[in-house]
C-alpha positions as CSV (number, residue, x, y, z in Angstrom):
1,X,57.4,7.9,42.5
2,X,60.6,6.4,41.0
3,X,61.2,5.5,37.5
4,X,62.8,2.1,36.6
5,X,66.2,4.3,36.3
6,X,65.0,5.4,39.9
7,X,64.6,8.8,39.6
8,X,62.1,10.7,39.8
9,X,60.4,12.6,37.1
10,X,58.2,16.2,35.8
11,X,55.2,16.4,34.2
12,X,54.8,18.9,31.4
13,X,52.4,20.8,29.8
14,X,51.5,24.1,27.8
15,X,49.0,26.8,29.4
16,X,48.0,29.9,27.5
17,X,45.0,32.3,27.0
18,X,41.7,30.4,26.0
19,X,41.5,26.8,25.2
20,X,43.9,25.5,26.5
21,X,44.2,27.1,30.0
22,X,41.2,25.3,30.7
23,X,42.6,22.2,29.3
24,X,45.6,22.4,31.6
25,X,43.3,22.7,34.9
26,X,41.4,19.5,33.8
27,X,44.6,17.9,33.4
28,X,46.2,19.3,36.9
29,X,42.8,18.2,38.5
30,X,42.4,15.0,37.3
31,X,46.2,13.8,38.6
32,X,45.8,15.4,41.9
33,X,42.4,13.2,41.7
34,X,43.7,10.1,40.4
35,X,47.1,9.8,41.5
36,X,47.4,12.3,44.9
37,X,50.4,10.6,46.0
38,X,52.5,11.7,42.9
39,X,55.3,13.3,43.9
40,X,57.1,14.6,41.1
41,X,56.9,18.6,39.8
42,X,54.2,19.4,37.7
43,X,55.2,22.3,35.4
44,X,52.7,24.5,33.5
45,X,54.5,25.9,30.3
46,X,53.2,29.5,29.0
47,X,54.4,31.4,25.9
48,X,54.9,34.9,26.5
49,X,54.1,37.6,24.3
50,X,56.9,39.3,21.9
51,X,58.8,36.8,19.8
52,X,56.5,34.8,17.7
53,X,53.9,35.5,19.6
54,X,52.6,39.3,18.1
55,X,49.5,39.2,20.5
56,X,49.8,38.1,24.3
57,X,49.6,34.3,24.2
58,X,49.4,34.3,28.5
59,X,46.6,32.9,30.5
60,X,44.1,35.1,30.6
61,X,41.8,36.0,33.9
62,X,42.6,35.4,37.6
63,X,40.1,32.6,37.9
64,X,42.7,29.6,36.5
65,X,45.6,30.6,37.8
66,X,44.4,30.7,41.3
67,X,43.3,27.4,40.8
68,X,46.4,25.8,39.2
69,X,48.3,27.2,42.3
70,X,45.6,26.0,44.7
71,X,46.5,22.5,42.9
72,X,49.9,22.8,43.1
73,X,51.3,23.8,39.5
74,X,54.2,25.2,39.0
75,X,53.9,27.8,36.0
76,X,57.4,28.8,34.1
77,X,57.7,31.1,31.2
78,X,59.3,30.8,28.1
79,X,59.5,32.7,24.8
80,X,58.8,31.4,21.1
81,X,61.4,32.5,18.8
82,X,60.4,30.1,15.7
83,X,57.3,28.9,15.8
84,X,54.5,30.5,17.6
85,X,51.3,32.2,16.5
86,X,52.3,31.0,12.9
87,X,52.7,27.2,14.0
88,X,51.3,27.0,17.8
89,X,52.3,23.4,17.4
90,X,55.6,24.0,18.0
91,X,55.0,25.7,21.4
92,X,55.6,22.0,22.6
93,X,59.4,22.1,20.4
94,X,60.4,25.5,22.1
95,X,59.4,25.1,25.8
96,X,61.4,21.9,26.3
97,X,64.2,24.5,26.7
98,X,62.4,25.8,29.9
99,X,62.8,23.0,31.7
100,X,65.5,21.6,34.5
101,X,68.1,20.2,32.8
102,X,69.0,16.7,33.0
103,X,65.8,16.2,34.7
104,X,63.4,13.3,33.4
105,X,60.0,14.6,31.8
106,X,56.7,13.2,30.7
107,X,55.0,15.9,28.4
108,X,51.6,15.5,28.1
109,X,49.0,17.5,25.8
110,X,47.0,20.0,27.6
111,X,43.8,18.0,26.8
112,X,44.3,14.8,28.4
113,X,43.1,13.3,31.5
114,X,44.6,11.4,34.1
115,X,42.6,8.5,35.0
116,X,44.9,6.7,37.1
117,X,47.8,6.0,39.2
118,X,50.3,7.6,36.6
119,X,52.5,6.5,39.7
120,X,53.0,2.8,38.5
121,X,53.9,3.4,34.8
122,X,57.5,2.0,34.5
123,X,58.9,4.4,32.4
124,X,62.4,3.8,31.0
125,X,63.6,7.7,30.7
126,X,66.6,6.6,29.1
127,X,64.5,4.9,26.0
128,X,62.5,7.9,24.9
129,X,58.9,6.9,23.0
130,X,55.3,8.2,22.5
131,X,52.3,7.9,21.7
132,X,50.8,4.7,19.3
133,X,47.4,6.8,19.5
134,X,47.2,8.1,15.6
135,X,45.7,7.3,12.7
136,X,47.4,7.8,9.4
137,X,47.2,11.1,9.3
138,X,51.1,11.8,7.3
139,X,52.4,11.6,4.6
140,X,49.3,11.5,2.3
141,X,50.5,9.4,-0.8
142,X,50.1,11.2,-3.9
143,X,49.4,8.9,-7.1
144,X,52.5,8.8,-9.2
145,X,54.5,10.5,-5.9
146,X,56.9,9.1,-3.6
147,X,55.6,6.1,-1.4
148,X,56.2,5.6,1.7
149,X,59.6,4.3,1.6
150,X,60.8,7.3,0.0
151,X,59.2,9.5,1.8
152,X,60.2,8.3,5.5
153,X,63.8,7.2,4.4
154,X,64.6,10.5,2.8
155,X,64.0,12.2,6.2
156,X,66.4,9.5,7.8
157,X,69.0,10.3,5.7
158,X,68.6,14.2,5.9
159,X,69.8,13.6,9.8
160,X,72.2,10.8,9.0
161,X,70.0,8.2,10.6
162,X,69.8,4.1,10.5
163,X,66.3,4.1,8.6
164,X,65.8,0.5,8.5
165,X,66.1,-0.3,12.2
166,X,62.8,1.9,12.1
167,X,60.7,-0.3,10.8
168,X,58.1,-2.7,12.0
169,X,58.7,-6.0,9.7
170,X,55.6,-7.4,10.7
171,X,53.6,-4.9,8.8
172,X,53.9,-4.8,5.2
173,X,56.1,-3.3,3.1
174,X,54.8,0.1,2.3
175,X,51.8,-0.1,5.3
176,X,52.0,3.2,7.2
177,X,52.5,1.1,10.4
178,X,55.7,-0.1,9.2
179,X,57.1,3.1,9.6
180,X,57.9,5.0,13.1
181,X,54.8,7.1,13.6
182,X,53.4,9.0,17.0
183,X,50.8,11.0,18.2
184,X,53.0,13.9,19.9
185,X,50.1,14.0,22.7
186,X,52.6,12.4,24.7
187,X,56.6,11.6,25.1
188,X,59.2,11.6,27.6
189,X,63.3,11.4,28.1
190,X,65.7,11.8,30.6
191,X,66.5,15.2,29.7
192,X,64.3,18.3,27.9
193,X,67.3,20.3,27.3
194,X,68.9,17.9,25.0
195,X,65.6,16.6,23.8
196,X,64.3,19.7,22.9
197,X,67.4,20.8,21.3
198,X,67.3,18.5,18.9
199,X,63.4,18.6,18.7
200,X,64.1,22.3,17.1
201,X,67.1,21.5,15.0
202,X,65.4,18.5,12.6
203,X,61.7,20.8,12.8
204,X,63.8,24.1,11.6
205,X,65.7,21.8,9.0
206,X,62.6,20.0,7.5
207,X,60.0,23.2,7.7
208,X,62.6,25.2,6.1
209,X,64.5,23.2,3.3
210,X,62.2,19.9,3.2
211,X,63.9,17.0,1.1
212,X,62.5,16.8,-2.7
213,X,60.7,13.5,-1.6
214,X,58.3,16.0,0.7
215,X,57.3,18.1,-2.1
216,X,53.6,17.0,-2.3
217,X,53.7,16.8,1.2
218,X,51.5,19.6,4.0
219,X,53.5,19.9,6.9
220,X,51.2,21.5,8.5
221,X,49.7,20.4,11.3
222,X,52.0,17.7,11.2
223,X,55.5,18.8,11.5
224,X,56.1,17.3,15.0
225,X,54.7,14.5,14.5
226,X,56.7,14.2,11.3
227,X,59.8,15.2,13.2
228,X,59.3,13.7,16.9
229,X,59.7,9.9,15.5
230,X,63.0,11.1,14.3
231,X,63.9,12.7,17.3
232,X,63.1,9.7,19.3
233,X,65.1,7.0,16.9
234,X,67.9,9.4,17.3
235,X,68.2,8.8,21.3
236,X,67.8,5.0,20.7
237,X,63.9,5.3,21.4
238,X,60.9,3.7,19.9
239,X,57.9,2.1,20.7
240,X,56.2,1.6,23.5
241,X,56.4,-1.8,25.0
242,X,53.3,-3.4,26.5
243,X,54.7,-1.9,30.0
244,X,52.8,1.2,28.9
245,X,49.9,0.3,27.8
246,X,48.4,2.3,30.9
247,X,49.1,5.5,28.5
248,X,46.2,5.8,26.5
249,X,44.7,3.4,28.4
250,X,43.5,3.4,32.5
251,X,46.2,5.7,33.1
252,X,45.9,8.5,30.5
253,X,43.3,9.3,28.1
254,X,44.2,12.2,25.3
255,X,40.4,13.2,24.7
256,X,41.6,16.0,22.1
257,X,37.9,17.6,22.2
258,X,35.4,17.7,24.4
259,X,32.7,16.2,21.7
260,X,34.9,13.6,21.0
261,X,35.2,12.3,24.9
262,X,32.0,12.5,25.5
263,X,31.3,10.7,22.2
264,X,34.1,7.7,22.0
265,X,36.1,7.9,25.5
266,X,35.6,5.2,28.4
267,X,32.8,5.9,31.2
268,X,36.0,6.1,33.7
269,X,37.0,9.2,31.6
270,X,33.7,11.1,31.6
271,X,33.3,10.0,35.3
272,X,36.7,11.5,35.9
273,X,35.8,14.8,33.7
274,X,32.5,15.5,35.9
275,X,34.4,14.6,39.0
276,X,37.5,17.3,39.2
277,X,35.1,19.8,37.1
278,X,32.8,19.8,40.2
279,X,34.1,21.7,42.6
280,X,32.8,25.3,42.5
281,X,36.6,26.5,42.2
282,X,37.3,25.0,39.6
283,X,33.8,25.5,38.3
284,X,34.4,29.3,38.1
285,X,37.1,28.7,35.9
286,X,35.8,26.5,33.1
287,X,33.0,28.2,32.8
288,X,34.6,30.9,31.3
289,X,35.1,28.5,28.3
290,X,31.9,28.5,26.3
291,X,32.3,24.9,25.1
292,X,33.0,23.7,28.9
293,X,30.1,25.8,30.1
294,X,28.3,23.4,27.3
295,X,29.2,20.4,27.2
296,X,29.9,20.0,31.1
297,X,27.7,21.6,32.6
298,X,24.8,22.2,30.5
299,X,24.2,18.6,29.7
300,X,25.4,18.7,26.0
301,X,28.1,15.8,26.6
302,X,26.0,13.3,27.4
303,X,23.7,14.3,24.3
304,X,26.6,13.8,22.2
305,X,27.6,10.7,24.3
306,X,24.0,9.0,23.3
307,X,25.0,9.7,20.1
308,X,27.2,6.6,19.6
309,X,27.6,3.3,20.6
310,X,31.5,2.8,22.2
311,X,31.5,-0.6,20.8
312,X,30.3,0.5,17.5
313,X,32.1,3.6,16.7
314,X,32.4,5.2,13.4
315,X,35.8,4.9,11.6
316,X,37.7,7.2,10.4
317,X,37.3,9.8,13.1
318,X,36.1,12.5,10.6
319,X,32.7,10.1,10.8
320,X,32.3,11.0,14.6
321,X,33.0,14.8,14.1
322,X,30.0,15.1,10.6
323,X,28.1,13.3,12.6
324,X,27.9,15.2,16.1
325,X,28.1,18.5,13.6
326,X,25.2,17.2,12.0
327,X,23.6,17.5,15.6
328,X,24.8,21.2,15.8
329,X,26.6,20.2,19.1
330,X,30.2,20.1,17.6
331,X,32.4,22.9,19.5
332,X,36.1,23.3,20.4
């Protein structure tokens, strides 16, 4: 495949012990499914241990990695000094520095699916962006606390950028969709050396000495998605144009938890799921995972799935999880 630029491009993702190992075969499976013909590296990233890792953060078993290999992953090291078991968030920060330099890159959360031909997505590697997939999630706005404005800009300034080229003027003034905000399940640039550089410079800056505007603010979860829209303004990024509208749409879905895909995503997604998880070598695999074992195979999913109407669905999210917990079939 060629990019717009007309080169071509890696795919990245993390892969360590439990969850997310299994996560990373789905993903792996579901390209080599949906798009076969893609030609471009596709690079599994795995913490080691030492660092900020105390305990060994590597996949775990034989079973997965002989399947990634038998799909064609390519799995690279690399070591956490900052982040790690405190902040496992930031594994996405640090291994952008294992990557070829100066080589385009599409990093995708382990737990998203491929349902199409990733193949025809015009990305622009030289106008970075993200995800539009989020809810407001950050900053939560405190009564008598800085608003919105104040909060946003104040990071701006901290790294000496243009804060009101940022905004979206057709939502309202102190809306959180005025203001440059991703879901960090995906992103991509022409190159994860100097993109992930910078990732860890403004996340070490605000985790460390956050401005006086961020004093009622948790940062975490949320620090890279605080710090990615940043990040992304700096390299003359921003939102995604409708060209992408295949990314969390018939080209990507970022299902985030197996109750919730089976609960909210599209029948192509769950169709996709069933399909890659078939085979009995991948099978052995997933299985390991109790809530896989579950949901996939034990017929939970589609009792969560007749749970809720697509059409119809609960909102905020936190409706979807109480409910399905109500069921007793929540499980991560």
């Amino acid at each position: 495949m060629q990019t717009i630029s007309g080169k071509p491009f890696n795919i990245a993702a993390i892969a360590q012990g439990g969850r997310l190992q299994y996560e990373a075969l789905l993903l792996v499976a579901s390209l080599r499914a949906c798009d076969p013909d893609f030609p471009g590296r596709i690079i599994l990233l795995e913490p080691q241990p030492g660092g900020a890792w105390p305990e060994d953060p590597r996949i775990r078993g034989e079973a997965t990695r002989v399947a990634l290999d038998r799909l064609g992953a390519e799995i690279i090291p690399f070591e956490a000094r900052h982040f790690g078991a405190a902040y496992p968030q930031g594994n996405k920060i640090e291994a952008l520095a294992a990557l070829p330099e100066g080589e385009p890159f599409l990093f995708l959360d382990s737990d998203t699916l491929i349902t199409g031909p990733l193949s025809v997505v015009p990305f622009d590697f030289d106008r970075p962006s993200a995800s539009m997939r989020r809810e407001p999630t950050w900053p939560e706005i405190e009564l008598y606390g800085p608003g919105y404005n104040e909060i946003w800009s104040s990071l701006y300034r901290r790294f000496g950028l243009d804060f009101d080229s940022s905004l979206d003027l057709s939502q309202s003034d102190g809306y959180w969709q005025r203001y440059l905000y991703f879901n960090a399940g995906w992103f991509f640039f022409r190159d994860p050396q100097a993109f992930g550089a910078r990732f860890l410079e403004f996340a070490r800056s605000v985790r460390g000495d956050p401005p006086e505007e961020l004093v009622c603010q948790s940062l975490d979860p949320w620090l890279d998605q605080v710090v990615l829209p940043l990040v992304i303004h700096s390299f003359g990024g921003g939102r995604p144009g409708p060209e992408l509208a295949g990314m969390d749409g018939d080209v990507t879905c970022h299902w985030r938890v197996m109750p919730l895909l089976y609960a909210r995503e599209s029948d192509r997604a769950v169709e996709v799921l069933e399909q890659v998880a078939a085979p009995n070598w991948i099978k052995k695999a997933l299985k390991e995972h109790e809530p896989f074992l579950r949901m996939i195979y034990q017929g939970r999913g589609h009792k969560v799935r007749a749970m809720f109407d697509r059409a119809n669905l609960p909102r905020p999210e936190q409706k979807i999880r109480n409910r399905i917990k109500a069921a007793k079939l929540w499980m991560r």
